[in-house]
C-alpha positions as a printed NumPy array, in Angstrom:
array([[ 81.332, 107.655, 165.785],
       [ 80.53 , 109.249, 169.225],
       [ 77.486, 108.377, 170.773],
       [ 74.904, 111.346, 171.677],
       [ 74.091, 112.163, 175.103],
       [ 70.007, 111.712, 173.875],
       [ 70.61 , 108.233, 172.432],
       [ 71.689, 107.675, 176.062],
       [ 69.485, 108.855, 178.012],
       [ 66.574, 106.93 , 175.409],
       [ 68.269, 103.507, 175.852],
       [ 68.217, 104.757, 179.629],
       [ 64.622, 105.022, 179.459],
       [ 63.188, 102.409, 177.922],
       [ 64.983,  99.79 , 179.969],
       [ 63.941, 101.528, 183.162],
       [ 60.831, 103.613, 181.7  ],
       [ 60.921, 105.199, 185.424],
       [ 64.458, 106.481, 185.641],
       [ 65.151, 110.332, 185.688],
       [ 68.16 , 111.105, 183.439],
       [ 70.796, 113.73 , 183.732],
       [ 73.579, 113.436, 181.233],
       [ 76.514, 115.89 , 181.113],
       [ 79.001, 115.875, 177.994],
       [ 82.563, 116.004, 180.179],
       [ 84.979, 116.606, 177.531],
       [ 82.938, 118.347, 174.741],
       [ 83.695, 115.134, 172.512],
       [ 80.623, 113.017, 172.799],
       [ 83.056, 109.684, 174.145],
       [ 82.937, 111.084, 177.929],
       [ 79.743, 111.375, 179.926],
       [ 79.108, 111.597, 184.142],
       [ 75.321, 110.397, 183.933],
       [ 73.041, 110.477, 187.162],
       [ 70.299, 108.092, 187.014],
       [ 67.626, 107.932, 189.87 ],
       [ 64.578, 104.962, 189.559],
       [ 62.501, 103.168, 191.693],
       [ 63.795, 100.098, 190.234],
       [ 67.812, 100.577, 192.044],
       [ 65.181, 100.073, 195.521],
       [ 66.833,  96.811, 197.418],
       [ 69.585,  96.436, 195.033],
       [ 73.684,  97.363, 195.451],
       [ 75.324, 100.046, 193.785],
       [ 77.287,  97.275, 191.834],
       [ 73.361,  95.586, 190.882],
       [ 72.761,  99.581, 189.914],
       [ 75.131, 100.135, 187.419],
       [ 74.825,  96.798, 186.025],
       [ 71.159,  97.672, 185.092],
       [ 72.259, 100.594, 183.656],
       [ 75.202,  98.989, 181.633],
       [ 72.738,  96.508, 180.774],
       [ 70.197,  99.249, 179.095],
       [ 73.026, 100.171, 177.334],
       [ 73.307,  97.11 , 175.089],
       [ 77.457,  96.548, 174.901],
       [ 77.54 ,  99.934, 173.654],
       [ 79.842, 100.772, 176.93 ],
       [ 83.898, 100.841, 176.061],
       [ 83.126, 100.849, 172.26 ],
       [ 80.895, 103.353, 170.905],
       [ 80.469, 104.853, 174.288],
       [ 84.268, 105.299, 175.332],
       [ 83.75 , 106.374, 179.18 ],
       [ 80.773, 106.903, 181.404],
       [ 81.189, 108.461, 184.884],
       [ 78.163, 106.761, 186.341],
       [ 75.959, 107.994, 189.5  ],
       [ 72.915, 106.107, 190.371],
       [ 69.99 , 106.79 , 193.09 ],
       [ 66.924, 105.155, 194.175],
       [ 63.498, 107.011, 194.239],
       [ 61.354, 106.573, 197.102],
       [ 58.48 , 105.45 , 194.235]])
């Protein structure tokens, strides 16, 4: 069952209650997303440290329920 781009962006959220979500649905299927994720908590840390916080929010849900996520991440000046 595909995963919805809200579910995402909640999980998102409440490990990084900061973070300012964009999701985008890339092949009308719910299984492909390109998400951009900006929070004061990326500050210091790689892009690599990045998107392991964000894989991380998403609790294993990456390459089973969630099939492929074109990921973008940013750090806010706050």
């Amino acid at each position: 069952m595909p995963m919805d781009a809200r579910e995402i962006e909640t999980m998102i959220k409440a490990a990084l209650p900061d973070a300012v979500v964009e999701i985008k649905d890339l092949a009308g299927d719910g299984d492909h997303y390109a998400a951009t994720v900006t929070s004061g908590a990326f500050k210091g840390k790689s892009r690599v440290q990045q998107h392991q916080m964000v894989y991380a929010a998403l609790q294993g849900r990456m390459g089973g329920v969630l099939h492929a996520l074109a990921l973008t991440t940013l750090a806010s000046e706050t």
